[in-house]
C-alpha positions in Angstrom: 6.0 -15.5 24.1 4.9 -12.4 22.6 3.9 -12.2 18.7 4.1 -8.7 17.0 2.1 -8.5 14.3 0.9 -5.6 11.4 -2.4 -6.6 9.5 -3.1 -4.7 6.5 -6.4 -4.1 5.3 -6.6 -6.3 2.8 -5.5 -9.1 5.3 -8.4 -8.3 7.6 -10.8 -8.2 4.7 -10.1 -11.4 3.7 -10.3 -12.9 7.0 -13.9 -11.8 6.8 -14.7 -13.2 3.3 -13.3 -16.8 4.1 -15.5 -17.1 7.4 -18.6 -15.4 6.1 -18.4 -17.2 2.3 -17.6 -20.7 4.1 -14.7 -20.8 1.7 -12.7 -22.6 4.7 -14.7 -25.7 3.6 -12.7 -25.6 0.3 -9.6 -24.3 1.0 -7.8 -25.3 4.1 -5.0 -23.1 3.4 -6.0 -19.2 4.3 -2.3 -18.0 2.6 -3.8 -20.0 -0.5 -7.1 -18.4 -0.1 -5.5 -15.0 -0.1 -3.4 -15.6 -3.0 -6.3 -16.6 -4.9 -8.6 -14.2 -3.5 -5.7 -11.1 -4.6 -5.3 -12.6 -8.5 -9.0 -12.7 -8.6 -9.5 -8.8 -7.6 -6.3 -8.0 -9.8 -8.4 -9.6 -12.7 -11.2 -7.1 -12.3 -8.7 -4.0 -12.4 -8.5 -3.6 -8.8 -5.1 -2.6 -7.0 -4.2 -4.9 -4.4 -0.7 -3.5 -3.2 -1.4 -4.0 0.8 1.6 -1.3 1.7 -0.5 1.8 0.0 -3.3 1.7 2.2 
């Protein structure tokens, strides 16, 4: 079976930031993680729309 599969930027990014900030410890779920992760930089004024970039 074959999987296609687009990853953004942002995607990747956060991949990154889990592993290297151990946040896997605390949050088991990634898509939680990334949800969080994407309210949290929204907060701070930063645009986090994955399609324009």
């Amino acid at each position: 079976m074959r999987i296609d599969v687009q990853m953004r930027t942002f995607h990747i990014q956060s991949v990154f930031d889990y592993v290297l900030t151990e946040a896997y410890k605390t949050e088991k779920n990634f898509q939680r993680y990334i949800s969080a992760r994407a309210d949290k930089i929204r907060e701070e004024g930063i645009d986090t729309d994955i399609w324009a970039y």
